[in-house]
Each structure stands twice: as C-alpha cells, then as structure tokens.
gemmi code that builds the backbone of each chain (N, CA, C; Angstrom):
import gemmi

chains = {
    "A": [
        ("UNK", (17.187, 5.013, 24.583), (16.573, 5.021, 23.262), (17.653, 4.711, 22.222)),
        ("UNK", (17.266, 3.709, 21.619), (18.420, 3.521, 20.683), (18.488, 4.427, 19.141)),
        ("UNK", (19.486, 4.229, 18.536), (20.124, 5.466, 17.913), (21.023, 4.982, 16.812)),
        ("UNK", (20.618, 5.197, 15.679), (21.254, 4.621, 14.807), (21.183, 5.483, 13.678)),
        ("UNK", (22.509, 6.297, 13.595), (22.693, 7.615, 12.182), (23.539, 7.114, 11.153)),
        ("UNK", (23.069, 7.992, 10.044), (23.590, 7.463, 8.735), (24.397, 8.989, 8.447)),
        ("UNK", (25.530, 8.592, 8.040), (26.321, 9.943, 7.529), (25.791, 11.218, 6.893)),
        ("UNK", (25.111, 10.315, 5.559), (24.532, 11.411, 4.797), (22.802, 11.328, 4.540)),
        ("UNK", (21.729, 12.406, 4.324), (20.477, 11.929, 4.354), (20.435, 12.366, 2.545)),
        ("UNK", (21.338, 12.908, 2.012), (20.910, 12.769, 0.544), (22.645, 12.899, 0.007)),
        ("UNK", (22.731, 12.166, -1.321), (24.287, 12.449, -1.499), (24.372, 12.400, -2.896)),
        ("UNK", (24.811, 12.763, -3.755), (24.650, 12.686, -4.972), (26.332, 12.451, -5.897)),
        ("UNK", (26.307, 11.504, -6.722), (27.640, 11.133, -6.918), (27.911, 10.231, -8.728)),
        ("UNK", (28.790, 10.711, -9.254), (29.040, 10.502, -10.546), (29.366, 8.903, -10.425)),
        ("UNK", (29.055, 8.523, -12.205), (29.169, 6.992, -12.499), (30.701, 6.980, -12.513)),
        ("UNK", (30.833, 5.759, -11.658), (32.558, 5.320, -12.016), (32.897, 5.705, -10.380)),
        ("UNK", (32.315, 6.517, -9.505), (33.066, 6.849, -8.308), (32.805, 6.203, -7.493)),
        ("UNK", (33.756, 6.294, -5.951), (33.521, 5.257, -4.634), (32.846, 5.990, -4.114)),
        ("UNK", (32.132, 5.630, -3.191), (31.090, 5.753, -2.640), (31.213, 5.093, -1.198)),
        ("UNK", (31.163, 5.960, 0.166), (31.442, 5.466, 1.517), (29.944, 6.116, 2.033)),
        ("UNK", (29.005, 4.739, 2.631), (27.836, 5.174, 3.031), (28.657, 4.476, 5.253)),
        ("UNK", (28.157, 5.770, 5.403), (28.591, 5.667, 7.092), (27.074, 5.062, 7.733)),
        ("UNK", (27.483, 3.957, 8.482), (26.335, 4.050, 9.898), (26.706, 3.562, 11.087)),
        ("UNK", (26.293, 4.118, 11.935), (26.830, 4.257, 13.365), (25.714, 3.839, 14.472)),
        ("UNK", (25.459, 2.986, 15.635), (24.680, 2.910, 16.607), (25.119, 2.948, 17.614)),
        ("UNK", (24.538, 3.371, 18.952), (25.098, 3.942, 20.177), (24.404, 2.510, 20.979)),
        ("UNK", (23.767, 1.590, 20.894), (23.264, 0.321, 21.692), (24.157, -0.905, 22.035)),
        ("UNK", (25.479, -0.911, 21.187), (25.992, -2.165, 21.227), (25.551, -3.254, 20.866)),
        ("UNK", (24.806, -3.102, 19.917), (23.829, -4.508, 19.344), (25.238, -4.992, 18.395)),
        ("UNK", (25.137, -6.496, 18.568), (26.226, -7.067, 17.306), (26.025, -7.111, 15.893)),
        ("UNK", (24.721, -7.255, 15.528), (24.399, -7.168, 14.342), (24.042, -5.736, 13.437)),
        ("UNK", (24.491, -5.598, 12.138), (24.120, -4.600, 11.964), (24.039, -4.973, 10.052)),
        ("UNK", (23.060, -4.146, 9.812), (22.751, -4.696, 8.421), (22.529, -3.511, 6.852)),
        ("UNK", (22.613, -3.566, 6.429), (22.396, -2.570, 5.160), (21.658, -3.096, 3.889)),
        ("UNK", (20.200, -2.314, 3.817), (19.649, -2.443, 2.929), (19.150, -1.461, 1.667)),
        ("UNK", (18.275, -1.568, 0.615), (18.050, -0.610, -0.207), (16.837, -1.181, -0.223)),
        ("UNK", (16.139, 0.054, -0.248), (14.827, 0.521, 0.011), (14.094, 1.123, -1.878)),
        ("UNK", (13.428, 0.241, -2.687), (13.190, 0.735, -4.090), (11.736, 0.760, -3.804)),
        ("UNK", (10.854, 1.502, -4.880), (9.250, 1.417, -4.612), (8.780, 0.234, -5.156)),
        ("UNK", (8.110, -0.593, -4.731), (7.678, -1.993, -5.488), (8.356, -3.342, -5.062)),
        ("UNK", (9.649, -2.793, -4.500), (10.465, -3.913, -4.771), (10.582, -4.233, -2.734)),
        ("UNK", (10.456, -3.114, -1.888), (10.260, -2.932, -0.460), (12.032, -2.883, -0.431)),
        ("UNK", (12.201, -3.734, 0.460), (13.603, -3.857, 1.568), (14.201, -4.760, 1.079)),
        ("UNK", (15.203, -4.787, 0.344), (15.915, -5.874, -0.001), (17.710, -6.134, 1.075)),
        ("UNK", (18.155, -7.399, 1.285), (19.412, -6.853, 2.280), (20.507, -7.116, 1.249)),
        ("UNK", (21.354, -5.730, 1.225), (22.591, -6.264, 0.813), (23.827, -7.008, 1.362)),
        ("UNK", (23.923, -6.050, 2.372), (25.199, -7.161, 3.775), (24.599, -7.522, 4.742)),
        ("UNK", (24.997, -8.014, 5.854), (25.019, -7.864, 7.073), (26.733, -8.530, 8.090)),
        ("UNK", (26.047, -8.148, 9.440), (27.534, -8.598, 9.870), (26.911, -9.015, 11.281)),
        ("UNK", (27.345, -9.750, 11.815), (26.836, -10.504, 13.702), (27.996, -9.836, 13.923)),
        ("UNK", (29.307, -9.066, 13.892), (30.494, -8.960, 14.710), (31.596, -7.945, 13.949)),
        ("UNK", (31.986, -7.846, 15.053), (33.618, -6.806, 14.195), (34.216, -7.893, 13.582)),
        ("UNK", (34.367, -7.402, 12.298), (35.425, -8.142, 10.795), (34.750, -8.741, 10.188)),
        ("UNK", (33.417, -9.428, 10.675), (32.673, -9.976, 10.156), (31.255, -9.557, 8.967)),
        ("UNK", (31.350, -10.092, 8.076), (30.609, -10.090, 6.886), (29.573, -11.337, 6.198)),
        ("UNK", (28.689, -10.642, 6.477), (27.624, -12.159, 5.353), (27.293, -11.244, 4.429)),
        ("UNK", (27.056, -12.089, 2.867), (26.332, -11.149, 1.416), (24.760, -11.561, 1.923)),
        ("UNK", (24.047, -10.602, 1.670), (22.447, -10.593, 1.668), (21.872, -11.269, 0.197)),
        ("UNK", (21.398, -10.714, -0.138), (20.469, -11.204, -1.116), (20.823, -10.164, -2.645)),
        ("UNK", (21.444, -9.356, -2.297), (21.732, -8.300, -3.174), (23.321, -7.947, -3.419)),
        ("UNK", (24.335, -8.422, -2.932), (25.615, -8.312, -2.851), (26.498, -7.316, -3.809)),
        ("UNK", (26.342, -7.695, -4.853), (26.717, -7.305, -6.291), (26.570, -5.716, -6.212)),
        ("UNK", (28.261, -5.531, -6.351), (28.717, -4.277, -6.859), (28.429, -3.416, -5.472)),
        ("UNK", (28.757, -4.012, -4.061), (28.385, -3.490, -2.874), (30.133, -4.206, -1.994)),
        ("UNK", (30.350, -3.479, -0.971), (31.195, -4.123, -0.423), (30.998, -3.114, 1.218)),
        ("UNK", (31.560, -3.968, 2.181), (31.803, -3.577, 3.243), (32.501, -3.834, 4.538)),
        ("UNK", (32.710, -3.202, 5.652), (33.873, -3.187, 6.528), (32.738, -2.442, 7.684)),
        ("UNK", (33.454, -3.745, 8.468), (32.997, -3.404, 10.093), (34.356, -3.387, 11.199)),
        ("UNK", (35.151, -2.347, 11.238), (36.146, -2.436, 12.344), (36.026, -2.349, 13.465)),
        ("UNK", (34.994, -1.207, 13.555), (34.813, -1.628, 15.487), (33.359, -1.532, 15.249)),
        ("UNK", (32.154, -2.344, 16.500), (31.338, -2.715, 16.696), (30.507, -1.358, 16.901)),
        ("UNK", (30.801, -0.463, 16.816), (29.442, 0.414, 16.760), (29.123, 1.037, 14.969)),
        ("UNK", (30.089, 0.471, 14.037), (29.985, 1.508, 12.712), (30.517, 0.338, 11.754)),
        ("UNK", (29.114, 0.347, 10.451), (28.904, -0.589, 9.247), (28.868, 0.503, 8.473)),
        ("UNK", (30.133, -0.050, 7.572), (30.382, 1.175, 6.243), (29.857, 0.296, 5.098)),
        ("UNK", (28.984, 0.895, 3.950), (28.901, 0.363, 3.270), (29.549, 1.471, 1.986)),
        ("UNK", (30.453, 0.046, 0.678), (31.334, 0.606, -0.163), (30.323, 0.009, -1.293)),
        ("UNK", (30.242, 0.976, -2.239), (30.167, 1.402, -3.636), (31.243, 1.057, -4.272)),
        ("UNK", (32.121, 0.273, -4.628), (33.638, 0.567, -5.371), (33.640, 1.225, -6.646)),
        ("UNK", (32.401, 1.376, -7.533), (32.577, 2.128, -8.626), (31.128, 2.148, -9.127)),
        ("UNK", (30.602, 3.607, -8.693), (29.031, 3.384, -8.644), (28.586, 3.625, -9.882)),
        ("UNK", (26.948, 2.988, -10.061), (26.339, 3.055, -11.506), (25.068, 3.488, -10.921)),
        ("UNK", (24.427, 3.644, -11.980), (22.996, 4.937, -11.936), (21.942, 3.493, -11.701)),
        ("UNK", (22.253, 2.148, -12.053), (20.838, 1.439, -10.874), (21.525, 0.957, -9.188)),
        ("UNK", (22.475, 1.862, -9.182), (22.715, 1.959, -7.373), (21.924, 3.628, -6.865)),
        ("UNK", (21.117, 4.197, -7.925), (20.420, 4.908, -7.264), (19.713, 4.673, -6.299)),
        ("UNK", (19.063, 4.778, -5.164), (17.990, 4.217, -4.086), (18.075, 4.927, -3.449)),
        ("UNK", (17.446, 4.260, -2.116), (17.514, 4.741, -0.645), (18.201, 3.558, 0.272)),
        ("UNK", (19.144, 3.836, 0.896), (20.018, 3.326, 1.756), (19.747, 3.109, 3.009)),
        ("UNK", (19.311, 1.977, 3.325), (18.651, 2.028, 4.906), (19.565, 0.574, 6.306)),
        ("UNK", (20.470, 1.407, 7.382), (21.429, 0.525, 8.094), (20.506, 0.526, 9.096)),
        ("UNK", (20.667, -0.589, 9.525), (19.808, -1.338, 10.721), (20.646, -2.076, 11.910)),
        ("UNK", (20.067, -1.736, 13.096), (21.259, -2.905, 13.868), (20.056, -3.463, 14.846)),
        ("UNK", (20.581, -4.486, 15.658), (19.715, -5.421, 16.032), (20.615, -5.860, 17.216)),
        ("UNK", (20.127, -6.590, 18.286), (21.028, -7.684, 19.243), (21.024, -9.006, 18.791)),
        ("UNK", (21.884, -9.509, 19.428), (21.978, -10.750, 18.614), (20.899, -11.284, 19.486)),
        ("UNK", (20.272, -12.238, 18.639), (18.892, -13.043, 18.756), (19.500, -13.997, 19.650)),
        ("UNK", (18.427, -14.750, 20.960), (18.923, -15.996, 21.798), (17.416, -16.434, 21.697)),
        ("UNK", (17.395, -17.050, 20.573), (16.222, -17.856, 20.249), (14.833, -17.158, 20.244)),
        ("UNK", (14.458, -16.259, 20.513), (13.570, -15.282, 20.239), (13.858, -13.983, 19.372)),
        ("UNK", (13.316, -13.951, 18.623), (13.114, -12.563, 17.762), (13.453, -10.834, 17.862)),
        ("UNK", (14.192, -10.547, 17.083), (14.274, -9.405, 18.106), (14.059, -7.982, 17.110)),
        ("UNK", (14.017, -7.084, 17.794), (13.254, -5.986, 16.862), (15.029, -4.820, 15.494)),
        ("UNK", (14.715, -4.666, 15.068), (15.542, -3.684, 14.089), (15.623, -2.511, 14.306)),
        ("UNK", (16.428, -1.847, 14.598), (16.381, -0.143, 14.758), (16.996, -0.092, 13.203)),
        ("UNK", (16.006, 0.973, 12.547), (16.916, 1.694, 11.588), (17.341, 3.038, 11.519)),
        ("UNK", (18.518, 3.159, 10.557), (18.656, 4.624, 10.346), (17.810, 5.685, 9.960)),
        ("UNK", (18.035, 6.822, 9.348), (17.377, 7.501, 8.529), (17.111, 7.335, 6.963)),
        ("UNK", (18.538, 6.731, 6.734), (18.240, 6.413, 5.359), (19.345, 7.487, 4.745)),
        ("UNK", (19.564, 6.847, 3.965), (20.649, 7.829, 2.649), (20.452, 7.538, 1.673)),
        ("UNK", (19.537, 8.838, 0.991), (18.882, 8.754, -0.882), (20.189, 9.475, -1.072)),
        ("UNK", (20.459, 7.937, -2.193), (22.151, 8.205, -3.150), (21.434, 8.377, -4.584)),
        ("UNK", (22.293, 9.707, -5.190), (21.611, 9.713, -6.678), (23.115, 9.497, -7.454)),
        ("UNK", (22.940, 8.324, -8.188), (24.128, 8.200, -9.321), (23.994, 8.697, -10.238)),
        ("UNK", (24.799, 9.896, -11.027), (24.666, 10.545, -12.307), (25.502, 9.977, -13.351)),
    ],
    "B": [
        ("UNK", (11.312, -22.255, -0.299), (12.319, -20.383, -0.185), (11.724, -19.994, 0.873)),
        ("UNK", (12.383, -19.347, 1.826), (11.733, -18.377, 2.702), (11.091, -17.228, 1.754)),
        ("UNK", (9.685, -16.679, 1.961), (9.341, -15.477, 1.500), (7.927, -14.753, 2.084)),
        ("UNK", (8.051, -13.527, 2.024), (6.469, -12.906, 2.557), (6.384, -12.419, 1.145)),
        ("UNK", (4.819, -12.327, 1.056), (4.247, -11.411, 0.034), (2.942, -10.857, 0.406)),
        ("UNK", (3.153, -9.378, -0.064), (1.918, -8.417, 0.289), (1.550, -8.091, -1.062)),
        ("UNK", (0.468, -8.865, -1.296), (-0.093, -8.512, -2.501), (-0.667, -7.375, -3.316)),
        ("UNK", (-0.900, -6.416, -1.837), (-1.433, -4.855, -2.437), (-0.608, -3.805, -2.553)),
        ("UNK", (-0.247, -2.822, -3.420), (0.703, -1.666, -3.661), (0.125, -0.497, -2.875)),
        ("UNK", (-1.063, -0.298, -2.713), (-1.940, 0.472, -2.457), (-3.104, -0.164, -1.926)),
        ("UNK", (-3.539, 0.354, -1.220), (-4.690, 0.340, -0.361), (-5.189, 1.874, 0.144)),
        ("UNK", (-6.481, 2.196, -0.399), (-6.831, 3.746, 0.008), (-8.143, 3.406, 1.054)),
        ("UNK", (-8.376, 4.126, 1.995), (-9.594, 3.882, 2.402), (-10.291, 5.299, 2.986)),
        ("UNK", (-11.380, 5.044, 3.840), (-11.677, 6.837, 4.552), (-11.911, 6.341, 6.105)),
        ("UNK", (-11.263, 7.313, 6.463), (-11.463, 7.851, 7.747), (-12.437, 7.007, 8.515)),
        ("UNK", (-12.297, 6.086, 9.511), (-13.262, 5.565, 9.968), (-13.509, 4.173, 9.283)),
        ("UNK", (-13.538, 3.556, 8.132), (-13.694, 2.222, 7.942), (-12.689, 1.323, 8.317)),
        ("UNK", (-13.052, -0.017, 8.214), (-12.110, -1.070, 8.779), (-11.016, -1.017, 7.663)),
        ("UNK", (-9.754, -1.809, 8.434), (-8.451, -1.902, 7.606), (-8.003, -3.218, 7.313)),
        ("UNK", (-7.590, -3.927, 6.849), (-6.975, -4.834, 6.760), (-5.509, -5.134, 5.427)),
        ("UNK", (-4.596, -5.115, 5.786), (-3.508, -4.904, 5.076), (-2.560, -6.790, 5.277)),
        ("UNK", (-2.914, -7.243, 3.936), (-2.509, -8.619, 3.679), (-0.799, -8.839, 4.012)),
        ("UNK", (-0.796, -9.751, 4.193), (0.498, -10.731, 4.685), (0.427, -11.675, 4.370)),
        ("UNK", (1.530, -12.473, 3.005), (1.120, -14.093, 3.338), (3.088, -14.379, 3.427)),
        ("UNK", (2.684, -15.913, 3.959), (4.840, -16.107, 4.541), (4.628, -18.055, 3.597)),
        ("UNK", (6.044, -17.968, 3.209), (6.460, -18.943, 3.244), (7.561, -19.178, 3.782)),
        ("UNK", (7.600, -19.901, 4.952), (8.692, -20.636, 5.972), (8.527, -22.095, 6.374)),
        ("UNK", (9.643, -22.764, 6.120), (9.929, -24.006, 6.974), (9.570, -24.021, 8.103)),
        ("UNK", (9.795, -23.585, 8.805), (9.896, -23.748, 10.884), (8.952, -23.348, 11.299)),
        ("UNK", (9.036, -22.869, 12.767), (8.067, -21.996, 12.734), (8.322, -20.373, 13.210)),
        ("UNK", (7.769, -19.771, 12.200), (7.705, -18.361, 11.880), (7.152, -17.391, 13.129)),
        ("UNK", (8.601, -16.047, 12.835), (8.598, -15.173, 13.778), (8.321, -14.120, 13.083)),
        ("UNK", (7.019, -13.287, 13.263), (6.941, -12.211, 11.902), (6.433, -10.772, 13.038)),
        ("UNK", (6.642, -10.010, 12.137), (6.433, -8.325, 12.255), (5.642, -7.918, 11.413)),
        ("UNK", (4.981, -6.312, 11.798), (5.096, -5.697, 11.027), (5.569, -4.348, 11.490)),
        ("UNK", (5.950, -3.719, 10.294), (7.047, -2.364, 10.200), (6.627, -1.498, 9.867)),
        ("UNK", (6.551, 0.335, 10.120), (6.250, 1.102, 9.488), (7.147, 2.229, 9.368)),
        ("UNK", (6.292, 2.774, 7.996), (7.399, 3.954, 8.027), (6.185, 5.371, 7.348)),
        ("UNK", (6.232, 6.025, 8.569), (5.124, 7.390, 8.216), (6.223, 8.325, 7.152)),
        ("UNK", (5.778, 9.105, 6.537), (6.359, 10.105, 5.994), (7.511, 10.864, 6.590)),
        ("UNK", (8.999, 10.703, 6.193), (9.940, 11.373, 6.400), (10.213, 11.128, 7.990)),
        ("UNK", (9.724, 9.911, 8.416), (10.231, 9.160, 9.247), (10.790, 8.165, 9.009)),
        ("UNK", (11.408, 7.360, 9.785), (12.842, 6.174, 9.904), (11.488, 5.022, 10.267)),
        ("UNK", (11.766, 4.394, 9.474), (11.337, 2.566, 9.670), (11.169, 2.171, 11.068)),
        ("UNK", (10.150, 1.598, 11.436), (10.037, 1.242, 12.998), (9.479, 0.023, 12.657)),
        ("UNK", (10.016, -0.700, 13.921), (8.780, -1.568, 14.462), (7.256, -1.171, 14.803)),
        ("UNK", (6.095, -1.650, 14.084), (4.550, -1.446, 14.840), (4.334, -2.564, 15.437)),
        ("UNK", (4.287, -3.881, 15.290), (4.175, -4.857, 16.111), (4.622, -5.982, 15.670)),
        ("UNK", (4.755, -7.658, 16.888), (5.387, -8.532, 15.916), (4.551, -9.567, 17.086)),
        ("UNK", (4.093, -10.637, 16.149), (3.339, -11.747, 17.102), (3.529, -12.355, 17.849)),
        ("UNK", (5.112, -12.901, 18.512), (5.130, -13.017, 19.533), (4.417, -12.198, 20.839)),
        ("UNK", (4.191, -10.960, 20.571), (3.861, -9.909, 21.596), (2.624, -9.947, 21.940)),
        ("UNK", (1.587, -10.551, 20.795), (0.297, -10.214, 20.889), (0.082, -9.289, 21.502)),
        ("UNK", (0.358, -8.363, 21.359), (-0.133, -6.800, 21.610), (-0.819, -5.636, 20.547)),
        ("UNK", (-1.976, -5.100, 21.091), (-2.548, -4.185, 20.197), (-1.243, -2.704, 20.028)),
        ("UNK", (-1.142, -2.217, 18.997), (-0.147, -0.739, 18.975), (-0.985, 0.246, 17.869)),
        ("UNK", (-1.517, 1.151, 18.569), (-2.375, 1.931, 17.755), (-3.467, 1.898, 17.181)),
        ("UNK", (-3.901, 0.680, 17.553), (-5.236, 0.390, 17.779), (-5.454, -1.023, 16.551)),
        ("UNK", (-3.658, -1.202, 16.046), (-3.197, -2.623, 14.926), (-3.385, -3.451, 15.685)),
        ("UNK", (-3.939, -4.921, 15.219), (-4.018, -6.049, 15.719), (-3.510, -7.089, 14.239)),
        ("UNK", (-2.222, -8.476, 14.621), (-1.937, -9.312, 13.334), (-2.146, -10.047, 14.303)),
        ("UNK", (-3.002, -11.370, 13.268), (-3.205, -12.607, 14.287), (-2.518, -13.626, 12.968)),
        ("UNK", (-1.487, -14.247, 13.330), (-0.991, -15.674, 12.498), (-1.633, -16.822, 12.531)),
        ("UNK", (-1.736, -16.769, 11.358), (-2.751, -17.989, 11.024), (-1.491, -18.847, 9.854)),
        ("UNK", (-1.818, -19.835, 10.803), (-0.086, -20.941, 10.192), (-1.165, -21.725, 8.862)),
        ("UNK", (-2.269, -21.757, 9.197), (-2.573, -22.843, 8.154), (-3.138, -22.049, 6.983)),
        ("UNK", (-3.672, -21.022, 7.187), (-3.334, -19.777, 5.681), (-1.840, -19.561, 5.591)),
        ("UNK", (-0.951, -19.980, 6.445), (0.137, -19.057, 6.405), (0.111, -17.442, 6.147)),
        ("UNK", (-0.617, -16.540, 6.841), (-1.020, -15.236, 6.711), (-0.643, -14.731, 8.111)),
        ("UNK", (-0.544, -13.478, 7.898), (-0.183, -12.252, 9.200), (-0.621, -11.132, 8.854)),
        ("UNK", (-1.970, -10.984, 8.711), (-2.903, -9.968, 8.042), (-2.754, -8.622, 9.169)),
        ("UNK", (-2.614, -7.782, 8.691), (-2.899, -6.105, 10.150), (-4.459, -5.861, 9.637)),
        ("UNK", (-4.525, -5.525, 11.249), (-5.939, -5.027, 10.711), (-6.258, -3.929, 11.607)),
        ("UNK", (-6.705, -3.150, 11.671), (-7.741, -1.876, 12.285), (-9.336, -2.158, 12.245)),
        ("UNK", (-9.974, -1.693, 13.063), (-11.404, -1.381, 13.031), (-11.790, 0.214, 12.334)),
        ("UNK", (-11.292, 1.096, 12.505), (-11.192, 2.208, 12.601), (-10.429, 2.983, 11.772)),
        ("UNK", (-10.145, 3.228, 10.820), (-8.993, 3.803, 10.557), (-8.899, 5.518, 10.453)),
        ("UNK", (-7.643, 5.958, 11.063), (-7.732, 7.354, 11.080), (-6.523, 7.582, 10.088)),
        ("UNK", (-6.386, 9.155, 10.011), (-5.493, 9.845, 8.991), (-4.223, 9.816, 9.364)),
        ("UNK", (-3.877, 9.647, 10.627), (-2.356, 9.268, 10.706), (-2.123, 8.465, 10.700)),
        ("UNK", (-2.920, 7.227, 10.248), (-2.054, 5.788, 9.825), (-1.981, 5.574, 8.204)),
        ("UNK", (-1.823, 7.145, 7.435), (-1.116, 7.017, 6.075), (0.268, 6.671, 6.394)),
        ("UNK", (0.708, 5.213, 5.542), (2.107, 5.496, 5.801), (2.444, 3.938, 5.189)),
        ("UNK", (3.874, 3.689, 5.017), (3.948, 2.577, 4.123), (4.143, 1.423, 5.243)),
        ("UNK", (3.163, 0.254, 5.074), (3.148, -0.798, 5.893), (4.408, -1.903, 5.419)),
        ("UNK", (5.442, -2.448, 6.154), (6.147, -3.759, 5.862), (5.694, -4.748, 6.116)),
        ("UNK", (5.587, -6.002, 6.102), (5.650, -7.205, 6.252), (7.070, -7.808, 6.500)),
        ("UNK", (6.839, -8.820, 7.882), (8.636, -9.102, 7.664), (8.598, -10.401, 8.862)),
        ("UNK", (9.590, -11.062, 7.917), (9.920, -12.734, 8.569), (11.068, -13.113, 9.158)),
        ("UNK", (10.837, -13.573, 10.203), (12.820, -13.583, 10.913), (13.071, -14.947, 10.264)),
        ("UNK", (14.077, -15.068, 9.737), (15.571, -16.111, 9.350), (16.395, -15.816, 10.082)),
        ("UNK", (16.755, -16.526, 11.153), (17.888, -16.336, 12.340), (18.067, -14.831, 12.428)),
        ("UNK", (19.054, -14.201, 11.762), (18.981, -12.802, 12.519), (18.638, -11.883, 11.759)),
        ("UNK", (18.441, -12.122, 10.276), (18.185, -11.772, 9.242), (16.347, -11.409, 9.172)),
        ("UNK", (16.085, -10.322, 8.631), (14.652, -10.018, 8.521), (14.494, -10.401, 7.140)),
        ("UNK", (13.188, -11.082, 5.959), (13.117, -10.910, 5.367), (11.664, -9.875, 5.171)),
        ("UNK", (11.866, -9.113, 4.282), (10.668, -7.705, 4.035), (9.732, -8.584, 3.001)),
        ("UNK", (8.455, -8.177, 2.685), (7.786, -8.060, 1.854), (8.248, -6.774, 1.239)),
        ("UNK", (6.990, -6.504, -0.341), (7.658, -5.138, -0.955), (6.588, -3.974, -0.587)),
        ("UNK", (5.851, -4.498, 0.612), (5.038, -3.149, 1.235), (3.600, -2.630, 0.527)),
        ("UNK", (2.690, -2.096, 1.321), (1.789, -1.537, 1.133), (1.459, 0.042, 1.658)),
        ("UNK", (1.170, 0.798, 0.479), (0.859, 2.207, 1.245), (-0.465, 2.257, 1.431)),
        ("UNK", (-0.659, 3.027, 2.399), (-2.304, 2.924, 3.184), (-2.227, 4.064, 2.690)),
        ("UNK", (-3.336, 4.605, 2.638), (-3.678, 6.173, 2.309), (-5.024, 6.294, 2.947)),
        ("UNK", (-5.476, 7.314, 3.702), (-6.738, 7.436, 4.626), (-7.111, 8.476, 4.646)),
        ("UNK", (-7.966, 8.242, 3.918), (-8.628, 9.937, 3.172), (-9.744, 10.295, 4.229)),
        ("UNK", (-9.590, 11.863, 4.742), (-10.541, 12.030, 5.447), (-12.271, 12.542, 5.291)),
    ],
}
model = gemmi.Model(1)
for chain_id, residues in chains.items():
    chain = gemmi.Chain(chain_id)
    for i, (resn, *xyz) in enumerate(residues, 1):
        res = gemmi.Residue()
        res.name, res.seqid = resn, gemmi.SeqId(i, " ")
        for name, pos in zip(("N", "CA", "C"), xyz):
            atom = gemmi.Atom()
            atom.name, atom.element = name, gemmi.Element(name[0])
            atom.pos, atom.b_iso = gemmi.Position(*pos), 0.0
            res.add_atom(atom)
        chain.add_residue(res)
    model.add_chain(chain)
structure = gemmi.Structure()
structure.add_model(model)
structure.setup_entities()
C-alpha cells in the first residue's frame, strides 16, 4: 500500500518567515509533486520533480522553491512567507509513466496559516 | 491550452436520485483523464480513470472526444458519496485538476 506523509497536518507561521513543508513516500515512484489545494480554484501544481536534483516550476512557482536529495523526500520552501501562501498543501508521487497513465498517491495535506 | 473545467461548485441531491457530475477537457492528443476524490478529512484518491473502464462504487465516466466531456455519473446516489469530486487530465506526467465539485446527498 503506498504511503505518502507530510510532516505537518496544520502549521501556522508569521509573514516574512521560511517555511520547510516535508513529504516523504515509501513506493519509490520517481515523480513527486506539490500542490495547493484553494476552494474554487481546486488543485493547482506548484513544482514537480521526475528524479533526485531534479526540478520543473508548475503552474504556480512564484515565491515557492524546492529540493529533492534523495528519491523518497520533496521539500517544499517558502523563502519568506505571505498571508496569500495561506492554503492547503497537498505532495503527491506517482511512477514514472511508460506511455500509459498512471495514478497519484497523495499526502494528507498541510493547512499552512500565514499571520 | 490544455484544460478541464467543471462547471458546478455544488451539486446537492437526495438519497437515491441519479448523479451526474460534469467534466469538459481541452487537449491536443489524445486524452488520459480521471476522476479523484476526496471524502471528508480524507487524503485525495483516485475513484476512477478511463482507460480502466471500470465501474468503482457504483461511478461510471464514459469519454466522449467529440463533446470533449468525462461526465461521472451514478444511478443511485447514497450518503457516502458526499465528498469533493476532481476532474483531471494527464500531460505526460503532470495531472492537470479541474476546480472540483462538492456533491452533497441529503438523506
């Protein structure tokens, strides 16, 4: 059963500070992705990565950064958080696709409140 | 542009009537789609995706390329399928989401 935890399930954190959102999967899938979850707006992706060191920007990039050193754990960085990085934080990992589709495990999610 | 859109925010229904929860895609190629759920204070899952043609919980999406649609539907609907429905399109490894529909199934 695959398995994919997020550090924190609620975290709450002042404007101006860093911000380290942990996620971890036990499957060995290469891909692994980080999104924010708003009401109205659904799933938007901010990173993703196919590999260790490796990084693509999603659709949302801005004022987000991140680091994949070894293949089971996608950190996502805040470098200096603001109150519309409030959300819900949702890491996903996947196998890498061989021409067919393949399904997403996600985390639990980490509701970040910026004050 | 690649994009899905689910046009409803809400959808309420009762206990027992039919369901149908909209999907429409815009893609070049040809399209690999899902749909996703997430019940209350549960983690995002897969419910089904069309390659599989498989019923899951009694959901059936049939793709229709020339609506470009991936509609869910139920006959039936019961009280534990309150819960927020995704829509979602593969781009190589990348999912793109719609912005979701909550079902609500009043008994």
């Amino acid at each position: 059963d695959v398995k994919v935890t997020q550090s924190s399930r609620y975290l709450v954190k002042r404007t101006g500070e860093k911000v380290f959102l942990e996620c971890v999967q036990d499957m060995d899938h290469e891909n692994m992705f980080w999104y924010r979850q708003d009401p109205g707006l659904g799933l938007r992706l901010i990173y993703f990565s196919y590999d260790v060191k490796m990084k693509e920007k999603g659709d949302i990039p801005e004022g987000y950064s991140v680091s994949r050193e070894k293949k089971e754990r996608f950190s996502l960085i805040l470098e200096s958080a603001s109150t519309n990085q409030t959300s819900m934080y949702l890491c996903a990992s996947s196998p890498r696709t061989s021409g067919m589709a393949d399904t997403q495990y996600f985390g639990p999610g980490t509701r970040l409140t910026v004050l | 542009a690649q994009r899905v859109t689910q046009p409803e925010k809400l959808l309420s229904v009762f206990k027992g009537a039919p369901v149908e929860l909209k999907c429409n895609y815009s893609y070049s190629g040809s399209p690999e789609l899902f749909w996703y759920v997430q019940y209350s204070r549960q983690r995002l899952q897969l419910l089904l995706r069309h390659i599989s043609r498989e019923s899951i919980k009694g959901f059936t999406a049939d793709l229709n390329k020339g609506e470009t649609s991936f509609h869910l539907k139920k006959p039936f609907a019961q009280e534990e399928d309150s819960a927020m429905y995704y829509c979602a399109l593969q781009n190589t490894d990348k999912l793109i989401f719609g912005t979701g529909t909550r079902l609500q199934v009043f008994p």
